[in-house]
N, C-alpha and C positions, 0 to 999 in steps of 0.2 A: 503669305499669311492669309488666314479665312478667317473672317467675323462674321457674325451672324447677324441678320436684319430683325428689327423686335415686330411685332403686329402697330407699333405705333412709328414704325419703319425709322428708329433707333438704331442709333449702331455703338457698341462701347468697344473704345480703345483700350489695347493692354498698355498697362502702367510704366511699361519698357521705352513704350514708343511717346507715350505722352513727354517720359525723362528725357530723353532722346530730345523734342522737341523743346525741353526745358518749360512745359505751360504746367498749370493746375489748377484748384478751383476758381472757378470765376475767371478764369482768361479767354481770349476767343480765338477761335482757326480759323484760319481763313485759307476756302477749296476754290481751286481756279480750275478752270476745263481750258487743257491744250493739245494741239496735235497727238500726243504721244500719252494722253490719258489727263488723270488730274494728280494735280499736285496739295499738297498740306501742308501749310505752313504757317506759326503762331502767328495771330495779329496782335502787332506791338501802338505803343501808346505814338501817337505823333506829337513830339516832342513842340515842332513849328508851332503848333493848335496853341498852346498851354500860355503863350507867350501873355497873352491882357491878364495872366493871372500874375506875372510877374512881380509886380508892384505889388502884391498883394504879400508878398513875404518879407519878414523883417530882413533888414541887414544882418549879414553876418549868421544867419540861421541855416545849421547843417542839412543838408539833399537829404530827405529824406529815401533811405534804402529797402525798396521793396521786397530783396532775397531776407535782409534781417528779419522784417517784418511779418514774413508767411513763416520763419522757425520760430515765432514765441508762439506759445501756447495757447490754444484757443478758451475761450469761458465763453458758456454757453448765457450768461447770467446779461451779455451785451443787446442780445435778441430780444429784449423783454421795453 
């Protein structure tokens, strides 16, 4: 695959390879350089980190589900 570099040395990923990776707006990649080139791969939330937030939630309150959450519909009306 060839993607092109922008003058602000940008590079856009096709939409194939983002699903592939399962990330989209507002996620982050994380590029590592190893012997054999570099590799791409989504960087996910660390779970360990969240923990002082714990207590911070009521008993009994359902996970909130991130995949639910990016298919409801956006309103632009939130930005304001």
């Amino acid at each position: 695959m060839i993607v092109k570099i922008t003058s602000k040395r940008q590079v856009t990923l096709p939409a194939r390879i983002l699903d592939a990776l399962g990330v989209g707006p507002g996620d982050h990649l994380e590029l590592t350089e190893g012997p054999d080139g570099l590799t791409l791969r989504p960087r996910r939330i660390d779970h360990s980190r969240l923990g002082t937030l714990r207590s911070k939630i009521p008993p009994g309150h359902p996970p909130f589900q991130t995949g639910d959450f990016r298919k409801q519909a956006y309103d632009p009306s939130f930005r304001d």
